[in-house]
MARTOR-344589 format. One line per field, with one value per residue (C-alpha): residue in three letters; z negated, x negated, y negated. Coordinates in Angstrom, 3 decimals. Layout:
# residues N
gukol ala/...
w Z/...
u X/...
v Y/...
***
This chain:
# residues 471
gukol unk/unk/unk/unk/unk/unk/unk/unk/unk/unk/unk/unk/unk/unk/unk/unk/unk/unk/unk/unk/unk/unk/unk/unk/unk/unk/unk/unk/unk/unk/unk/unk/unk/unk/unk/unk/unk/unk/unk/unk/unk/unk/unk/unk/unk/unk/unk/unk/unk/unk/unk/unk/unk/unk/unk/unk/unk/unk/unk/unk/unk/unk/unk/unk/unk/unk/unk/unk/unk/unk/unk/unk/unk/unk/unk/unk/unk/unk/unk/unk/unk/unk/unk/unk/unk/unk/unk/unk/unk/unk/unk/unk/unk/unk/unk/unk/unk/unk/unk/unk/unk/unk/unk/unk/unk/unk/unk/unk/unk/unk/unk/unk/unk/unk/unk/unk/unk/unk/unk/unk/unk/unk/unk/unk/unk/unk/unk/unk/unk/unk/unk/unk/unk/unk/unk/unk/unk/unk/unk/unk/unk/unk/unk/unk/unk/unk/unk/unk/unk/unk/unk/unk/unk/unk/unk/unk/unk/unk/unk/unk/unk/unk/unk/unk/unk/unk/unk/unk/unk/unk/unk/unk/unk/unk/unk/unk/unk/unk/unk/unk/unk/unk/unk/unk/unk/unk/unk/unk/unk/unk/unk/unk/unk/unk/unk/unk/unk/unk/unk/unk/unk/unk/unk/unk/unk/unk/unk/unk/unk/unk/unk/unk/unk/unk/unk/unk/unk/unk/unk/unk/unk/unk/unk/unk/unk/unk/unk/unk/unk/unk/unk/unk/unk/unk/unk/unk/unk/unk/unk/unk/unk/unk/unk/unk/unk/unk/unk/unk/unk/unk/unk/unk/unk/unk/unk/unk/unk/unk/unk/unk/unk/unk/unk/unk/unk/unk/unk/unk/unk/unk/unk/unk/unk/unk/unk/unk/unk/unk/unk/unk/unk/unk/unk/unk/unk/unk/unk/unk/unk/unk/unk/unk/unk/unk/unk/unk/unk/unk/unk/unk/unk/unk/unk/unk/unk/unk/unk/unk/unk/unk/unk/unk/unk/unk/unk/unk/unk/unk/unk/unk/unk/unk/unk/unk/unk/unk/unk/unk/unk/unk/unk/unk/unk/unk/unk/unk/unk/unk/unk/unk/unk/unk/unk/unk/unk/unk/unk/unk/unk/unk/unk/unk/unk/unk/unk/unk/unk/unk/unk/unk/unk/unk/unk/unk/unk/unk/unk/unk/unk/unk/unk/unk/unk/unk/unk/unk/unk/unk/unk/unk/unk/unk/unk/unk/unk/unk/unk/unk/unk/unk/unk/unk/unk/unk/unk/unk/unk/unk/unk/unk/unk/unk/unk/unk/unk/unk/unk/unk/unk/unk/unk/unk/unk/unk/unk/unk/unk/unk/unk/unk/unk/unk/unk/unk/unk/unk/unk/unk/unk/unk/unk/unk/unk/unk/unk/unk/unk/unk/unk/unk/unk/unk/unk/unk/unk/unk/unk/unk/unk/unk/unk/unk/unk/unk/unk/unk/unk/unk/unk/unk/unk/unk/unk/unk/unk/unk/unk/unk/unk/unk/unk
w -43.211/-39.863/-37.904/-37.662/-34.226/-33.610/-32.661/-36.010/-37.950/-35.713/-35.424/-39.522/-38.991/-38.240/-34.239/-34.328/-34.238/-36.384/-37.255/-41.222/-42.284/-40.365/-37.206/-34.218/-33.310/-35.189/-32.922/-34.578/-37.897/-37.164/-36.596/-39.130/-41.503/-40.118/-40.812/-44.482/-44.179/-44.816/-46.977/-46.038/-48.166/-46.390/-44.144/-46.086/-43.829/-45.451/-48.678/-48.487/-46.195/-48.228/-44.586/-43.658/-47.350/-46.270/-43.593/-46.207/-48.400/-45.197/-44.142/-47.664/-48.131/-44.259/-45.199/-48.489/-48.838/-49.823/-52.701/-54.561/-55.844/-60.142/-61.370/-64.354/-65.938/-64.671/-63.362/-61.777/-63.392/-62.455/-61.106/-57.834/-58.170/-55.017/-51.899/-49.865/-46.580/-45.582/-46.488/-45.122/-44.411/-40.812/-40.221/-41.069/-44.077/-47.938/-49.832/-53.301/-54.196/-57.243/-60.437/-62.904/-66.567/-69.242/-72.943/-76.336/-79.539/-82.378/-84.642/-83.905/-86.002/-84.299/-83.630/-81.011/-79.698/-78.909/-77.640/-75.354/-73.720/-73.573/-71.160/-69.474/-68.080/-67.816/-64.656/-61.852/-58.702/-55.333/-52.395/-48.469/-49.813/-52.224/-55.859/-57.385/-60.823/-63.366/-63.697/-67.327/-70.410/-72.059/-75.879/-77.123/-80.707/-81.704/-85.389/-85.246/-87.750/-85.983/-88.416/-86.988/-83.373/-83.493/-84.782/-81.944/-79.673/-80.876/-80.662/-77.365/-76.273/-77.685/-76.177/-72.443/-70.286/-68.400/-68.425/-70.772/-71.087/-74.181/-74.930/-77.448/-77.441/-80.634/-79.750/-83.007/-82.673/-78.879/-81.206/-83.624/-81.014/-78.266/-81.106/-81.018/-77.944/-76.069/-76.100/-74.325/-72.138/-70.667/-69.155/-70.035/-68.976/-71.048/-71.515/-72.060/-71.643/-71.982/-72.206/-75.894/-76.077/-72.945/-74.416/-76.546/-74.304/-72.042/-74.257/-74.890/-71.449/-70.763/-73.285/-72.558/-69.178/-68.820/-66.578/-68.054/-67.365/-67.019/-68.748/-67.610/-66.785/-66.797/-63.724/-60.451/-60.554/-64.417/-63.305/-61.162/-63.551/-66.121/-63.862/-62.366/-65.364/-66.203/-63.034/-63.939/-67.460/-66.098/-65.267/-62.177/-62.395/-62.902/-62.957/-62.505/-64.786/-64.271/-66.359/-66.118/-66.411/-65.600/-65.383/-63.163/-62.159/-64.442/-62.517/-58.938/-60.063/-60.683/-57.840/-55.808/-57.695/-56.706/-53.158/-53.940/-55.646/-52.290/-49.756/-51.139/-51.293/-47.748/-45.560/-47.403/-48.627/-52.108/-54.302/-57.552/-56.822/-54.385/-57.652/-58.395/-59.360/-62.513/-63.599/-66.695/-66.354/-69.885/-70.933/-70.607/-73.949/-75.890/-78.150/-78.916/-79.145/-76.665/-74.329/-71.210/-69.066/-69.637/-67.977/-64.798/-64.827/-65.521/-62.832/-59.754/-61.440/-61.297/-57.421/-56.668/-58.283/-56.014/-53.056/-53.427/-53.475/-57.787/-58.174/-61.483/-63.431/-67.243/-67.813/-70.816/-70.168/-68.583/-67.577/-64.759/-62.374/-62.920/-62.521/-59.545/-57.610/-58.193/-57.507/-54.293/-53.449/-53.820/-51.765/-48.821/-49.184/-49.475/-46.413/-43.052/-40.903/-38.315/-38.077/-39.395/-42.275/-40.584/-41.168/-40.064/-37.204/-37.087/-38.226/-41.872/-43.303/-46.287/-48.328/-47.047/-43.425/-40.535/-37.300/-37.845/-38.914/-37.266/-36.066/-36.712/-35.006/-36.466/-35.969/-37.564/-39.116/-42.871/-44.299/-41.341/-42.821/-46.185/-45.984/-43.720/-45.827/-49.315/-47.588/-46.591/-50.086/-52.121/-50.296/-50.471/-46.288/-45.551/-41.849/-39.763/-39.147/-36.410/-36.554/-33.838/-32.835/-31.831/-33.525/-36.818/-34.905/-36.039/-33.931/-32.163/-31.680/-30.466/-28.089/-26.543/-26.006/-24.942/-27.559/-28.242/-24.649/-23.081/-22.596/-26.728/-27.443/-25.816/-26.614/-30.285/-29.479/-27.643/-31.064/-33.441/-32.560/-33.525/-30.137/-32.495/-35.603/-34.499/-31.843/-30.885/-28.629/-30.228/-30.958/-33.113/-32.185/-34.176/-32.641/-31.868/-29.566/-28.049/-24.490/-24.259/-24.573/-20.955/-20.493/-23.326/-22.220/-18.583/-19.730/-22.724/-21.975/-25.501/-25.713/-27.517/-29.925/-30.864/-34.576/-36.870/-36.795/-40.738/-42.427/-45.226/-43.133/-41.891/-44.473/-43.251/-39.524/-39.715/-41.629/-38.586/-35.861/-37.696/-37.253/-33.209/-32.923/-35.487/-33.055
u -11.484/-10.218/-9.866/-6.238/-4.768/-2.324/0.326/-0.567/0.959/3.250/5.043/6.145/7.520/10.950/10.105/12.590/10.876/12.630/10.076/10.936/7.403/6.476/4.989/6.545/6.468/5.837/2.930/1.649/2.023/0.645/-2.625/-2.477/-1.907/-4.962/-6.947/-5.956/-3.946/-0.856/0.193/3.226/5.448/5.125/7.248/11.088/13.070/11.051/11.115/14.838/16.642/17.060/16.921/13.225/12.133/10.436/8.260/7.157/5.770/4.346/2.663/1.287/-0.166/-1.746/-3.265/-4.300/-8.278/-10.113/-10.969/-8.423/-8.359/-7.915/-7.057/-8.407/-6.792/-3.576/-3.057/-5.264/-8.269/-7.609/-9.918/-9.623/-12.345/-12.589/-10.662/-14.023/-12.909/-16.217/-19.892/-21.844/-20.184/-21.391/-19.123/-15.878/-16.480/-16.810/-13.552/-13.494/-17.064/-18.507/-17.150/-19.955/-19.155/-21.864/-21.683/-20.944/-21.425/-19.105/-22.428/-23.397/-21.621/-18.392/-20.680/-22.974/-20.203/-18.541/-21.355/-22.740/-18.827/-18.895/-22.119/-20.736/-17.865/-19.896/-22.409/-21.087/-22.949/-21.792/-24.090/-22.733/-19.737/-18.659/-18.397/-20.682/-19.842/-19.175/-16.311/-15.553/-16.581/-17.345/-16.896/-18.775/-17.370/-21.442/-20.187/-17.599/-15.537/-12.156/-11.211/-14.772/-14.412/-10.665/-12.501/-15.247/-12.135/-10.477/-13.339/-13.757/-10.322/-10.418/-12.655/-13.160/-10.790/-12.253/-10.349/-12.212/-13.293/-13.441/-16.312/-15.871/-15.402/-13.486/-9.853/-8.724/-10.953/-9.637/-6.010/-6.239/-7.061/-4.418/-1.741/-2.201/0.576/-1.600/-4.548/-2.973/-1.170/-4.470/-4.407/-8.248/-10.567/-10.548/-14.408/-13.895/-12.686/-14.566/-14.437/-13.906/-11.755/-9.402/-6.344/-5.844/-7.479/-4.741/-2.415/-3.701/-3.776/-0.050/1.316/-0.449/-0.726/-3.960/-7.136/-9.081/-13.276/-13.818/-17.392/-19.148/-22.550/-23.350/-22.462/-20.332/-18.129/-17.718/-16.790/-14.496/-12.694/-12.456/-10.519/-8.046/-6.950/-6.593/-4.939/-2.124/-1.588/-0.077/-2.861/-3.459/-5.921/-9.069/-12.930/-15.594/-18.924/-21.080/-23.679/-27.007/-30.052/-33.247/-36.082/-38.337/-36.081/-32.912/-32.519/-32.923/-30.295/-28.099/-28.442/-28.239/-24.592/-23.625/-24.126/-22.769/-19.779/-18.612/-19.506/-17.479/-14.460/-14.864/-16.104/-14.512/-11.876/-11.887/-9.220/-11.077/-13.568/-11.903/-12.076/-14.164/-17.664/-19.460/-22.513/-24.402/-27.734/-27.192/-28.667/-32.120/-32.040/-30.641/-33.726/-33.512/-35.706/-35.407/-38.582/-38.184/-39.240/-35.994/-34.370/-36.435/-35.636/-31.893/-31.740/-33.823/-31.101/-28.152/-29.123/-29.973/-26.943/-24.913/-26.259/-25.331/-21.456/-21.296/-17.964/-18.531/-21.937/-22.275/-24.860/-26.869/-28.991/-27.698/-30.907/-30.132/-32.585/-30.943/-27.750/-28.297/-29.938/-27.446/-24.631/-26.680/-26.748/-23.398/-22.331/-24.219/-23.235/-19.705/-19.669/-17.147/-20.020/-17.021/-17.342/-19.633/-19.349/-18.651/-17.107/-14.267/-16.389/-15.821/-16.944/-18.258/-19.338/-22.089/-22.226/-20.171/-21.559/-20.375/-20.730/-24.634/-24.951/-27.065/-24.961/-26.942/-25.570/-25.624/-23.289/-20.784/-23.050/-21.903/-25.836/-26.732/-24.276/-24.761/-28.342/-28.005/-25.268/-27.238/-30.482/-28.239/-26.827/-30.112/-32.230/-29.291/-28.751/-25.843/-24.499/-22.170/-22.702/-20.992/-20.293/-20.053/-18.084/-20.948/-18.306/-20.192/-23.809/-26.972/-28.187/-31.478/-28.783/-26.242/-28.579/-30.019/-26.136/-24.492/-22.306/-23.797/-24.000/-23.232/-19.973/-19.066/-21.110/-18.951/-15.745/-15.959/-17.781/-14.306/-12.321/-13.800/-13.625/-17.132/-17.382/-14.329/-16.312/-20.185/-21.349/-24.336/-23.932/-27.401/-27.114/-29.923/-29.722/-31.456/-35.310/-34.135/-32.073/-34.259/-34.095/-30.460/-31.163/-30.974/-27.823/-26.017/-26.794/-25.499/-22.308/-21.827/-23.489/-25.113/-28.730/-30.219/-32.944/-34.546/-34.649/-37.146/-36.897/-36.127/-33.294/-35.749/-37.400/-34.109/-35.106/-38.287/-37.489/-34.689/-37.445/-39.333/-36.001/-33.404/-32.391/-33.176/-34.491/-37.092/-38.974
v -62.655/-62.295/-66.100/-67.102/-68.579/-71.563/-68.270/-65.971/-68.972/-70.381/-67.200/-67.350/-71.028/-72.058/-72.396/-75.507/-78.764/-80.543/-82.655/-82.889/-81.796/-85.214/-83.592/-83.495/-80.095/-76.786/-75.970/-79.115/-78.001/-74.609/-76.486/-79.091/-75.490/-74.296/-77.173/-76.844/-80.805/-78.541/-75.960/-73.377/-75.441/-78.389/-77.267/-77.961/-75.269/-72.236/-73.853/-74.750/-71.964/-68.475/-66.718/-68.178/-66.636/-63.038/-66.104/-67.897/-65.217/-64.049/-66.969/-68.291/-64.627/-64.967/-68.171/-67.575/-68.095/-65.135/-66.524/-68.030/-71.652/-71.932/-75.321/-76.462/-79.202/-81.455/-84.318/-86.927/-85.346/-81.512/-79.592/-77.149/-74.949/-71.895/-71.560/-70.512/-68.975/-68.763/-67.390/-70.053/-73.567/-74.246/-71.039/-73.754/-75.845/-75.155/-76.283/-77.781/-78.940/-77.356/-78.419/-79.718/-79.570/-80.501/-78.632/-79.578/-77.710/-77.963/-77.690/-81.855/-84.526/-85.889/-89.156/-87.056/-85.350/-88.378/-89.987/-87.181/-86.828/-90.579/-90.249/-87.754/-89.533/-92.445/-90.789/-92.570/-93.284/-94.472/-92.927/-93.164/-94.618/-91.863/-91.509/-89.320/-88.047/-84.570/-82.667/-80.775/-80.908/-77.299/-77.223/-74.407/-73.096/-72.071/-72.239/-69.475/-71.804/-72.572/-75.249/-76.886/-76.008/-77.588/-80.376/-80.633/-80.388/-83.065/-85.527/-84.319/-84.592/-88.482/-89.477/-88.033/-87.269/-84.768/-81.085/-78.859/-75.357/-73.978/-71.324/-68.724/-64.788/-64.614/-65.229/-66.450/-69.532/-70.249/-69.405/-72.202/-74.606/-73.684/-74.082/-77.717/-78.273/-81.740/-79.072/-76.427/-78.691/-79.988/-76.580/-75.810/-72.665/-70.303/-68.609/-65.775/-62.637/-59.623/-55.591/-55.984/-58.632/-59.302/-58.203/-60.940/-63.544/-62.436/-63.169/-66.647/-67.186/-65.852/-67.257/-71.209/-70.904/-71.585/-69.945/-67.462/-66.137/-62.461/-62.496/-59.264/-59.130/-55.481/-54.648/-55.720/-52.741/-53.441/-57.353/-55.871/-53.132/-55.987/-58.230/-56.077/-55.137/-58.672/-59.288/-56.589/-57.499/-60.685/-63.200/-64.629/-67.353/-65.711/-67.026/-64.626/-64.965/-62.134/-63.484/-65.742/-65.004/-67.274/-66.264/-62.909/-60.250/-61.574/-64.278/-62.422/-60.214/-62.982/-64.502/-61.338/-60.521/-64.428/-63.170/-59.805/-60.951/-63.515/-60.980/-58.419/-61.449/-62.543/-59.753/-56.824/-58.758/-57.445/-58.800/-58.196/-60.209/-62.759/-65.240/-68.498/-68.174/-69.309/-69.963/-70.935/-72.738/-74.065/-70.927/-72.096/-74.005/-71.584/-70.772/-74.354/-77.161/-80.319/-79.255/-81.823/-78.799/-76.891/-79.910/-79.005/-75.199/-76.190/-78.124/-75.884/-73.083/-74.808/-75.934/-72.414/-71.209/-74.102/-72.998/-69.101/-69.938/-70.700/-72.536/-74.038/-75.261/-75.468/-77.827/-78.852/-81.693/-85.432/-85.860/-89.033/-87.049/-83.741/-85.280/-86.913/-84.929/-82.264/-84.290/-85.657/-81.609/-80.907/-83.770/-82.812/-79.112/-79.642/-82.556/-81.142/-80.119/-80.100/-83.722/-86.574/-88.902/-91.822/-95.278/-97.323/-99.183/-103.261/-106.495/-106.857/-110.063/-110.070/-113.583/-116.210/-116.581/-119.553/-120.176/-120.361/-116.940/-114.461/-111.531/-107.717/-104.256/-101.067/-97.766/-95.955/-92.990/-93.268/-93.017/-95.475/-97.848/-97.880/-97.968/-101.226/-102.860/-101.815/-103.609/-106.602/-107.273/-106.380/-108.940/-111.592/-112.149/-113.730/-112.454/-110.771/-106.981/-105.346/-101.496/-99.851/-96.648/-94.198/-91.292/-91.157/-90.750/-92.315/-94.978/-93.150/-90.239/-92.391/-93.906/-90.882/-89.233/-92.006/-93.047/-96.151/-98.315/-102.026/-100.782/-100.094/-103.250/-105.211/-103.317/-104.471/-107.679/-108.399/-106.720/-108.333/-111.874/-112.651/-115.212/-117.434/-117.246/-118.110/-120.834/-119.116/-115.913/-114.127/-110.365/-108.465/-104.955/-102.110/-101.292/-97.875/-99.304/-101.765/-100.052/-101.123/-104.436/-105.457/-103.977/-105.078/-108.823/-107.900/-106.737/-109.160/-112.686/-112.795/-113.349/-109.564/-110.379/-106.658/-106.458/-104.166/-100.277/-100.377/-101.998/-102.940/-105.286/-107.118/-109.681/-110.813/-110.184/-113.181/-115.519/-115.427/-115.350/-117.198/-119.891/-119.855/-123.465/-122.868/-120.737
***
């Protein structure tokens, strides 16, 4: 995919500045467009004047990623699962994280089903500020009843509210279940369609609206075959599954068709294959048993297959190690390298401090912070922590470039207040930073006490510092 300019967008748009989009000029748009903050019909003019149509087809075809985004689901739980513009993410950024669903089989008792999707929405973990947790919930019909599988669905509907893909390749089963109107109005994902059996999973998936998988793992050009002809019977959301395999040359081949399958989308531009990516680690288990080790080789798949562009997961296991550390991967994958996680920068307050509280300094680097302010409130401290603007850079970074200096110190020293809300003018500054402790004091007045390197240690460091007269 060729890289747009400010002009090959700007060009489509009204040209008129009249500001209704909420920007002040179109120019402004055009690059709020590019950044993805905007989509073409943002803009009311194109959307409202019949003469700026042909502009607006233009445009939204001229932005459109090379792979397209699929929703799964509606509403405040939907899922967006593609929109890559990009092989690799330092190239721009990766769009829409990965969408993790964990199974369900329609063969357990409704007490294990509900229990297991009960878990499942349950996995919740805040880490650098940001809440980790799954996605979907995949029922898989394994009985081949449909009177059992509408069952399964049902529990699972109850009781989670997490979108759902439904798993079967007999399209009377996925028939009895889409008849019930608050299932097929959850919009689920459809799994799947196949050489044998797309035309009436087409029709399920006309006639509900919902997404549909193009299950083909024979070969790419077969993938490809399968969903154009999809994509001209009248379907247009389309996920690509071109099969899983885990183990020896399987599972090289699958992850060489992962690769295979987003080149061809973004570099040749390939619409039959410019579609969402999934993946099935679950497959491990599928000669049974409950073998901890398949949790292992579930998880190192399902990160392998996260890494090579897969767009959704189907999980087995809720393993809290597998889960986390996946989640913990896709979060770091899927973070803007254009810019780092930072923090609003400031004064924070942890317990209920006074004017006799020692003051601490740390930056504005989001894993900087939290790690600080988790230390803090784990060993019970009661101070004030001020954050300082070092543009989301750690502190030994921020040091070395510049970021963090006298000059900021004293910038949000003068901000925050502190000098109203402590008597004392004492500063503890990181030990990273220890070699600006000279000229903070010039430039601020305070006396700079050089804390410990480690956060960990704040605890102990202010047993032997704090209060002042003690020493």
């Amino acid at each position: 995919m060729a890289k747009l300019s400010l002009l090959d967008v700007y060009k489509y748009l009204p040209q008129t500045n009249c500001g209704e989009c909420g920007e002040v000029t179109c120019m402004s748009f055009a690059s709020k467009v590019l950044e993805r903050k905007y989509k073409p019909t943002d803009c009311p003019p194109l959307v409202k004047d019949e003469k700026y149509r042909d502009k607006l087809q233009a445009l939204s075809k001229l932005v459109a990623p090379p792979v397209k985004a699929v929703v799964i689901g509606k509403g405040n739980v939907a899922v967006t699962v593609g929109g890559k513009e990009v092989m690799y993410r330092h190239e721009l950024t990766w769009h829409n994280p990965t969408a993790l669903a964990v199974d369900v089989s329609d063969l357990d008792p409704p007490e294990k089903i509900e229990e297991k999707c009960k878990k499942i929405e349950a996995f919740r973990v805040i880490r650098i500020g940001q809440e980790l947790s799954l996605d979907l919930v995949a029922v898989r019909a394994a009985s081949g009843d449909p009177n059992r599988f509408e069952k399964a669905v049902e529990v699972v509907r109850k009781s989670c509210t997490y979108p759902m893909i439904l798993c079967s390749l007999d399209p009377t089963v996925l028939a009895a279940v889409l008849r019930k109107p608050e299932v097929a109005d959850s919009k689920p994902l459809l799994y799947a369609a196949t050489k044998e059996n797309w035309r009436e999973m087409v029709v399920l998936a006309k006639k509900y609206q919902c997404p549909l998988v193009a299950f083909e793992p024979t070969s790419l050009a077969d993938l490809k075959s399968l969903v154009l002809t999809i994509r001209n019977a009248g379907v247009e959301d389309i996920v690509l599954d071109p099969g899983t395999y885990t183990e020896g040359p399987g599972l090289k081949e699958t992850l060489n068709k992962f690769v295979m399958i987003r080149r061809a989308a973004i570099k040749a531009e390939e619409e039959g294959l410019g579609y969402p990516i999934l993946g099935v680690p679950a497959v491990t288990w599928l000669d049974g048993g409950e073998d901890p080790v398949k949790s292992y080789e579930e998880t190192y798949l399902a990160a392998v297959m996260m890494a090579r562009s897969a767009d959704i997961l189907i999980l087995h296991t809720l393993q809290p190690y597998a889960l986390l550390a996946l989640t913990t991967l896709r979060q770091n994958l899927y973070t803007d390298p254009r810019k780092p996680v930072a923090v609003d920068p400031g004064l924070r307050t942890f317990g209920q401090p006074d004017e006799n509280s020692p003051v601490l300094l740390t930056t504005n680097f989001a894993l900087t912070y939290y790690t600080v302010a988790n230390d803090i409130e784990a060993q019970g401290n009661t101070c004030y922590l001020l954050v300082a603007n070092t543009g989301g850079l750690a502190v030994e970074c921020s040091v070395a470039g510049g970021q963090l200096n006298a000059s900021v110190v004293k910038s949000l020293i003068d901000e925050s207040k502190i000098e109203t809300k402590v008597k004392h003018r004492k500063l503890i500054i990181p030990q990273l930073a220890a070699r600006l402790k000279g000229d903070i004091e010039d430039a601020t007045q305070w006396e700079v006490i050089v804390g410990p390197r480690d956060s960990s240690e704040i605890k102990e460091f202010l047993k032997k510092v704090w209060p002042p007269e003690k020493n």
